[in-house]
C-alpha positions in Angstrom: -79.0 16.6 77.3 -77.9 16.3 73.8 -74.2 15.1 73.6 -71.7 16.6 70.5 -69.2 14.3 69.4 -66.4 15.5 67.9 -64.4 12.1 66.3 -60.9 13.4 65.1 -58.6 10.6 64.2 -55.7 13.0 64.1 -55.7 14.6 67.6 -56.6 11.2 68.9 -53.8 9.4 67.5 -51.4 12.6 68.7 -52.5 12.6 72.0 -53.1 8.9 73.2 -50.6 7.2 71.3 -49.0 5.8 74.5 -51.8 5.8 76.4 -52.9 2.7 78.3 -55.6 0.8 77.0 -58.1 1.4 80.0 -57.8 5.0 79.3 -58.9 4.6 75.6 -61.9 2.6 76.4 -65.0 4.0 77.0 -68.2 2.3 78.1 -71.2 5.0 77.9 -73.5 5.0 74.5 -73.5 9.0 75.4 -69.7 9.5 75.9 -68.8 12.6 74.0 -65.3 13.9 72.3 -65.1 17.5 72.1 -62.1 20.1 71.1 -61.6 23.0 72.6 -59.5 26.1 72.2 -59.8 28.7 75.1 -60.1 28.4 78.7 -63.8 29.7 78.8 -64.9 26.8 76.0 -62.9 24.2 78.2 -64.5 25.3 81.6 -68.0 25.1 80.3 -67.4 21.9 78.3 -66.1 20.2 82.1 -69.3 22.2 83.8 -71.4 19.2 81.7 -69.2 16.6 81.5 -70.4 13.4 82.0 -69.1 9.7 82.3 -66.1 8.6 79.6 -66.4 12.2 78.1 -63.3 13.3 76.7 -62.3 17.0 76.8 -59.4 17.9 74.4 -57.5 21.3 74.6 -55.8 22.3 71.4 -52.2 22.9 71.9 -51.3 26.8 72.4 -50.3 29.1 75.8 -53.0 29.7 78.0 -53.4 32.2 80.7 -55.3 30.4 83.5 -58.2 32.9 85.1 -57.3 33.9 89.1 -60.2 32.1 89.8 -58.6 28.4 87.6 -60.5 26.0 86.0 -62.9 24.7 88.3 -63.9 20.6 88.0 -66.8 20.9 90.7 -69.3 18.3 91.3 -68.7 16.0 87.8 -68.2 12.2 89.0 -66.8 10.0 86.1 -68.8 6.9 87.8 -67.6 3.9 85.8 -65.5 5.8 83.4 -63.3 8.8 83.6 -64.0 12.1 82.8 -60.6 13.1 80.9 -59.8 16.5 80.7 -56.3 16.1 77.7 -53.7 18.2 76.0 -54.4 17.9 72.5 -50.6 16.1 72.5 -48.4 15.7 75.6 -47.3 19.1 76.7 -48.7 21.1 73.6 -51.4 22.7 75.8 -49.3 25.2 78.8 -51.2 26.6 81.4 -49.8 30.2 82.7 -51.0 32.3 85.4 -52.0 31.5 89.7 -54.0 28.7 89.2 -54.6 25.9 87.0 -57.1 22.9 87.4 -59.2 23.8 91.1 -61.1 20.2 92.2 -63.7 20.0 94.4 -66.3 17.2 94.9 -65.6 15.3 92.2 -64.2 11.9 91.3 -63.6 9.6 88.6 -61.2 12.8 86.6 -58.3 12.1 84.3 -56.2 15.0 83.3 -53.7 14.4 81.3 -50.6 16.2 79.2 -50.8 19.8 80.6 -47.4 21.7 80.9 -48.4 23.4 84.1 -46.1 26.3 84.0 -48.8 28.0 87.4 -47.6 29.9 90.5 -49.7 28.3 92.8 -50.1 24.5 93.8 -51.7 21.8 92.3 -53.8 20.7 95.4 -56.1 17.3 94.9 -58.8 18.2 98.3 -60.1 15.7 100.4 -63.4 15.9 99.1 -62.4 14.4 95.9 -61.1 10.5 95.2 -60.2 8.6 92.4 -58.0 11.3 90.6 -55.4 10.7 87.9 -52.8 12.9 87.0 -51.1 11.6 84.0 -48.0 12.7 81.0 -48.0 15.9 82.3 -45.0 18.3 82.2 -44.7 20.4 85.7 -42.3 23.1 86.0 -44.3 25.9 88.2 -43.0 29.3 88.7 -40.2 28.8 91.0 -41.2 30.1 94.4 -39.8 29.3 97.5 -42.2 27.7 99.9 -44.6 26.7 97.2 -45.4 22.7 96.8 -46.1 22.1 93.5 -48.6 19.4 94.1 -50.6 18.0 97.1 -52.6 15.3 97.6 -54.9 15.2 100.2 -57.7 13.1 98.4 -57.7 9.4 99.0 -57.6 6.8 95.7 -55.5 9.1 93.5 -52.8 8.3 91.3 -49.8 10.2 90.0 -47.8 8.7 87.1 -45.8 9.0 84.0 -45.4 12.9 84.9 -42.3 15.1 84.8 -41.3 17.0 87.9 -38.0 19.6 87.0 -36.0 21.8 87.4 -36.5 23.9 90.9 -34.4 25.9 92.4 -36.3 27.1 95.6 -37.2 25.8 98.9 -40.5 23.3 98.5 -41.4 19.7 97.4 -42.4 18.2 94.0 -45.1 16.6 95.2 -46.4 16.0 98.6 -48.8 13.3 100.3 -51.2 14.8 102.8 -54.3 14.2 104.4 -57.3 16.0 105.9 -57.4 19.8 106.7 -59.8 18.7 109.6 -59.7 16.0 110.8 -62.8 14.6 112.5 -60.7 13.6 115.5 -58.1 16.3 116.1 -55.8 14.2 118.2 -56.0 11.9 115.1 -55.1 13.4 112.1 -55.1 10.5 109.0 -52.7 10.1 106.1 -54.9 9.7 102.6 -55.1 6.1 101.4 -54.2 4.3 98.3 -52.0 6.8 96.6 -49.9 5.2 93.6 -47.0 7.3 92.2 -45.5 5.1 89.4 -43.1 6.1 86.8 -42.6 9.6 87.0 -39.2 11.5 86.5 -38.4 13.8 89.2 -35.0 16.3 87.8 -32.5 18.6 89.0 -34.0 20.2 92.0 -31.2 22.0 93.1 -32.4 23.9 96.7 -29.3 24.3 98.6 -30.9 24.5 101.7 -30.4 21.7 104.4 -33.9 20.8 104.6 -37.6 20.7 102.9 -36.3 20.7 99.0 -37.5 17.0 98.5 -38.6 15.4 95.8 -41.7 13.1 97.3 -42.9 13.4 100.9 -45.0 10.7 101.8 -47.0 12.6 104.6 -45.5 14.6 107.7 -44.8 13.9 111.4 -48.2 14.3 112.9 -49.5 11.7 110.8 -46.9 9.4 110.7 -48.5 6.7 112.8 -51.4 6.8 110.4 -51.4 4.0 107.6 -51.1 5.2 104.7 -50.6 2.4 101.9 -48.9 4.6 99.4 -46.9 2.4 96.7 -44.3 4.4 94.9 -43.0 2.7 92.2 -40.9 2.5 88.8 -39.8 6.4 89.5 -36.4 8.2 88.3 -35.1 10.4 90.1 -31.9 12.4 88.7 -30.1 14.9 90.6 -32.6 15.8 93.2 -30.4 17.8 95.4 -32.6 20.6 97.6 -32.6 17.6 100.3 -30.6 14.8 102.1 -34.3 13.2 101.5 -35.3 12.7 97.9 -38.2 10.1 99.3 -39.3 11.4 102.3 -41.7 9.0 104.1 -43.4 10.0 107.2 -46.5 7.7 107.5 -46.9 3.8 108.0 -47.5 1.2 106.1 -46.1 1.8 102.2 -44.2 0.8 99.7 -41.2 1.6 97.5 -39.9 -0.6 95.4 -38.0 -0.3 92.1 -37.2 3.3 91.9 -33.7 4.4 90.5 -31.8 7.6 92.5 -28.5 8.5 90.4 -26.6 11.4 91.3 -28.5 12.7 94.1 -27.6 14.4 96.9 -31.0 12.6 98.7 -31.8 9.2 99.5 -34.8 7.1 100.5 -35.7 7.9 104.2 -38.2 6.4 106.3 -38.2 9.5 108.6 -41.6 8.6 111.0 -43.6 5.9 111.0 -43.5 2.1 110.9 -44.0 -1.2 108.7 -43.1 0.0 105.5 -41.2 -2.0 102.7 -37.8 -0.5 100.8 -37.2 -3.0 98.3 -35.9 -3.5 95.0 -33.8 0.4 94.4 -30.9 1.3 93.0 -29.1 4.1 94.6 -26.4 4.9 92.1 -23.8 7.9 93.1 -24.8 10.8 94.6 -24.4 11.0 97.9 -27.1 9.4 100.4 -28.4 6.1 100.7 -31.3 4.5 102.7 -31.6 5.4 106.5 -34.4 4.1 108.9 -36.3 5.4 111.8 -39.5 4.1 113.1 -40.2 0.2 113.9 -40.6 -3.0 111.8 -39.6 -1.8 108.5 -38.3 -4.7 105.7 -35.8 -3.2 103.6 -34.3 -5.6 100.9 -33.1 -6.6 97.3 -31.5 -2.8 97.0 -28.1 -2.3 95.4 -26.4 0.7 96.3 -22.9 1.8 94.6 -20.9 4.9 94.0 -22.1 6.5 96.8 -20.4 9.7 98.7 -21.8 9.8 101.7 -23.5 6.9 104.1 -24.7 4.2 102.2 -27.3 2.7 104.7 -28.3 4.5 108.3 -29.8 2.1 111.1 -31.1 5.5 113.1 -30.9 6.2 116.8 -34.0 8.3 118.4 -34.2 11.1 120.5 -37.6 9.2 121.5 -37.8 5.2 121.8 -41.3 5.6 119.8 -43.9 8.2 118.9 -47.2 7.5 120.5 -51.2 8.7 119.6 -51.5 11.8 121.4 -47.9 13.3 121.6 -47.9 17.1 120.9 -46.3 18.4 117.4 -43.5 19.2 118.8 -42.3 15.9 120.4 -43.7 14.4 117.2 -41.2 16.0 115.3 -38.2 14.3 116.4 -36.4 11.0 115.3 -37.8 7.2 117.3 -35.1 5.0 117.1 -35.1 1.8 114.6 -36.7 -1.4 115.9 -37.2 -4.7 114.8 -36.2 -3.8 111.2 -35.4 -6.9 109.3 -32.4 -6.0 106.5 -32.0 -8.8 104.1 -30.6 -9.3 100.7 -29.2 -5.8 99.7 -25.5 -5.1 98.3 -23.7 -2.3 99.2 -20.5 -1.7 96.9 -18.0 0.8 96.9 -19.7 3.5 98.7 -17.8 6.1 101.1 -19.7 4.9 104.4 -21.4 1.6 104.2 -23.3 0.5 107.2 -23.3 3.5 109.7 -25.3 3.7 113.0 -25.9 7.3 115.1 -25.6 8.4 118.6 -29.0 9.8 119.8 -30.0 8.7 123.4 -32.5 5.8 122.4 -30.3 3.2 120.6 -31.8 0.9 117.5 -32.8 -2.4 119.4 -33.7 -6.2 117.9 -32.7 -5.4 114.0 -31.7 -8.2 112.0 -29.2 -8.0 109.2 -28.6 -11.1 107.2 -27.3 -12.2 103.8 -26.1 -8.9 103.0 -22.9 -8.2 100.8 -20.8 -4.9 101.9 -17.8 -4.0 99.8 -15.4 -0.7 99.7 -11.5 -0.3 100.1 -11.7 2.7 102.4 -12.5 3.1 105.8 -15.0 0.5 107.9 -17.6 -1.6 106.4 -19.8 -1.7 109.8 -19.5 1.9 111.7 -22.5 1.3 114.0 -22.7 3.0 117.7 -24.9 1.9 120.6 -27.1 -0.9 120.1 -28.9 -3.8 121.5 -30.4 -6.8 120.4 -29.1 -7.1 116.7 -29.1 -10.7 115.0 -26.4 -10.9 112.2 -26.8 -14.0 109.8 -25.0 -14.9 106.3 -23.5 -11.5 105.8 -20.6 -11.6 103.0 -17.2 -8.8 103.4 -14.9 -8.3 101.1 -12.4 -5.2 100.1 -9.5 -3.2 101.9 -12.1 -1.8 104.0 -11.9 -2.8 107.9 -14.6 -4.9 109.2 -15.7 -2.3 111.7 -18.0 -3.4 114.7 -20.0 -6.2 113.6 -19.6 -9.0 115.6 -17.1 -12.1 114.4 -20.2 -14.9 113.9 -22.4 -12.5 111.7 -20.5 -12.4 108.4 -17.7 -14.3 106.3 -15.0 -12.7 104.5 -14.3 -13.3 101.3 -14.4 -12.4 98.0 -18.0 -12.4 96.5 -16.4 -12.4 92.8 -18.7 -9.3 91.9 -19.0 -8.0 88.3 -20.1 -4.7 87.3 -22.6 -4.9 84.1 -23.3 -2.1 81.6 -26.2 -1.3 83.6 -23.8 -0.7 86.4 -25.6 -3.3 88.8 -22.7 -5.9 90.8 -23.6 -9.7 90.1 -22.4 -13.0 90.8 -20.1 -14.6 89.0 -20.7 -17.9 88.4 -18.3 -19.0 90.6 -19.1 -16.8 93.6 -19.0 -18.0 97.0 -22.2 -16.2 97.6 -24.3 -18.6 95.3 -26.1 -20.8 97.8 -24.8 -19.5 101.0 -27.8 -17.1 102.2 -29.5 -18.4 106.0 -33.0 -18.4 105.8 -35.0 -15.4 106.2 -38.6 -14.5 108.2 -39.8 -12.6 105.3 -40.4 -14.5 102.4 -37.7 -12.8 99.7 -39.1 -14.7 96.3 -36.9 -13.1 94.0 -34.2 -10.3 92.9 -33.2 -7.4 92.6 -33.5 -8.3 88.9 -36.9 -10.0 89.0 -35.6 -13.1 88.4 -36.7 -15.8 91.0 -34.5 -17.3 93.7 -35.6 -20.8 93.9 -35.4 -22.7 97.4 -31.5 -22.5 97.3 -31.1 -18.6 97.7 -27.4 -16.6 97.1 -26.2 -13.4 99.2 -27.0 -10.2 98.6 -29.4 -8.7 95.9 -28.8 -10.7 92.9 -29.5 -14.0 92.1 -27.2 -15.9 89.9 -28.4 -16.5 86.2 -27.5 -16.4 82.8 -30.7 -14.8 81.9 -31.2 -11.3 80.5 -33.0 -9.3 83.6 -36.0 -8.5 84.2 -35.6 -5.1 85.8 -33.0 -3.2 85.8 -31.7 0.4 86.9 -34.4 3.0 85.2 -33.4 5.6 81.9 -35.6 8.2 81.0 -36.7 6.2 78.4 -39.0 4.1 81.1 -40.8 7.1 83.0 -42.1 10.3 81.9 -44.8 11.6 79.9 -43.9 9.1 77.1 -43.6 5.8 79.1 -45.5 2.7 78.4 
């Protein structure tokens, strides 16, 4: 088939200027550029797309056939097929549906303003999907997710997610519809949601208005492997759980929460990592359910609710072959190790529950908990806990954690511009922390600890850091 190559320098320029170099390159001799300015030109140019073919809609309103536009059977093997607003947002797609995937793989699509009723859902028969700078604000329905992935491989990042007021999720991580085991039902694999900004999703409702939900209760003992990373989140409200994680195994790390009513909560599910996050105001922190989770290096501050949740369960721990129902409720917290994380000047700091299976065998060490109200430590039944190298400090009561688990004194905390509490240079902290079983190699900043480790989630130094708490400047459809 003869290719048409269409080599604009302008459009290019508009629309990739950002873009990361592995999406510029292309490796086939017959890769084609084409430009395209309806929805029936873009359809039939995708219908014979081939391998590191680039498919550019001209900026304008479209109104997006019932049926959508249909990527079917086109496999960017090698390099992606990339389907791209002429510049980031410029091309909006009205109507039910937009993009409709099916057997394919190997797809880029890139700086839509999906403006749809329906939801974005990536199927199982696909893998290897980007979605990338795009602008989603769907209709606002109640009950309607705006996207779903149920495809394994895919990746969702440097998107906007806004403004909802209804009932529903941002975006969701699924899995099969059927499952060839029934009893068995699998999480997908090797989802990557990195430096998105999720905004104002204000939902009133007590429940199902998050922002990311990392699978759902049924297949929460499923390994999933999702990493979700470098992600704002800025008053995401329609949920006490702006990151929802019900499935095993993942990974969130660096993500900033300020002024949201949810936190991050590892709802079902074991073994997944919470570290590096800034919670800053809003209301809830970080609570746990499920066994052998590592949660450290997170600074939460500002805070008007309960900073940090070890959960009780009405079930000591979900099992293969439980019915839905059962499935649904909360296993207690086991064998969590909680390490390295400052908790300053929130309402409720460390707060347990009272559900009939109490959190057993969690360790807590070299944290620092500060506030001048109420107790630092408000914990009910529980067995088992090891307390090492903890740090106190403020009017606050001690509460009920044991006399050999923590020291009190002042940690000599200063608040930077960036609003994160570091050491002074003169902090008892510097030094102090016990040795931990997980292998914490550096900060809450980046910087590394060395072999002589301080309390809680900085590390002293005089150098700049190397993360800090994210501003729309770092996610988003215009993010490095």
């Amino acid at each position: 088939m003869q290719r048409r190559t269409f080599l604009t320098g302008t459009l290019l320029g508009a629309a990739f200027a950002t873009a990361p170099i592995s999406a510029l390159t292309t490796t086939s001799a017959s890769a084609a550029t084409v430009t395209v300015s309806s929805i029936a030109d873009l359809q039939r140019e995708i219908d014979r797309a081939a391998p590191g073919d680039r498919i550019v809609l001209a900026n304008g309103t479209y109104h997006v056939p019932a049926a959508g536009i249909r990527i079917s059977g086109r496999h960017g093997i090698g390099t992606h097929i990339t389907i791209v607003s002429q510049s980031r947002g410029g091309a909006v797609l009205q109507g039910d549906r937009s993009f409709v995937l099916s057997n394919s793989s190997g797809i880029t699509i890139s700086g839509f303003a999906f403006r749809q009723r329906q939801t974005l859902v990536i199927p199982a028969d696909c893998s290897d999907i980007r979605l990338t700078r795009n602008d989603f604000k769907l209709v606002d329905t109640a009950g309607v997710d705006w996207v779903v992935v149920k495809a394994d491989g895919v990746k969702v990042d440097r998107n906007y997610f806004h403004d909802r007021s209804t009932e529903g999720v941002f975006l969701v991580a699924d899995g099969p519809d059927a499952p060839v085991d029934p009893n068995k039902e699998t999480m997908v694999k090797g989802l990557t949601i990195l430096r998105n900004h999720f905004a104002r999703h204000t939902y009133g409702g007590t429940n199902g208005g998050e922002s990311i939900r990392l699978g759902v209760s049924h297949r929460a003992l499923d390994n999933a492997g999702a990493v979700v990373e470098y992600n704002l989140f800025e008053q995401c409200n329609g949920d006490p759980e702006a990151i929802s994680v019900k499935s095993s195994h993942n990974f969130i790390r660096y993500n900033t929460l300020r002024d949201c009513a949810g936190g991050i909560v590892l709802r079902h599910g074991n073994g997944t990592l919470v570290h590096g996050n800034h919670l800053v105001g809003g209301t809830e922190g970080i609570r746990l359910y499920g066994n052998d989770h590592t949660v450290f290096n997170n600074h939460l501050t500002g805070l008007s609710g309960r900073a940090f949740v070890i959960g009780s369960g009405s079930a000591r721990d979900h099992l293969p072959g439980e019915s839905k129902t059962l499935q649904r409720g909360n296993d207690a917290c086991d064998r969590a190790l909680i390490t390295h994380n400052t908790l300053a000047h929130n309402a409720r700091t460390l707060v347990g529950e009272n559900r009939a299976h109490e959190p057993r065998d969690v360790v807590l060490s070299n944290n620092i908990l500060v506030a001048n109200a109420g107790s630092l430590v408000e914990l009910g039944q529980h067995t088992g806990f090891t307390w090492q190298g903890n740090l106190l400090w403020g009017q606050a009561a001690n509460g009920t954690i044991p006399s050999g688990g923590f020291v009190r004194t002042d940690p000599r905390l200063q608040q930077g511009a960036d609003g994160v509490f570091r050491l002074l240079s003169n902090s008892p902290a510097i030094g102090a922390a016990v040795p931990t079983t997980h292998a914490v190699n550096d900060d809450v900043d980046g910087h590394p600890r060395g072999s002589s480790r301080d309390i809680g989630a900085d590390q002293h130094t005089t150098a700049a850091p190397l993360r800090s708490p994210l501003t729309t400047a770092d996610v988003g459809p215009n993010a490095a």
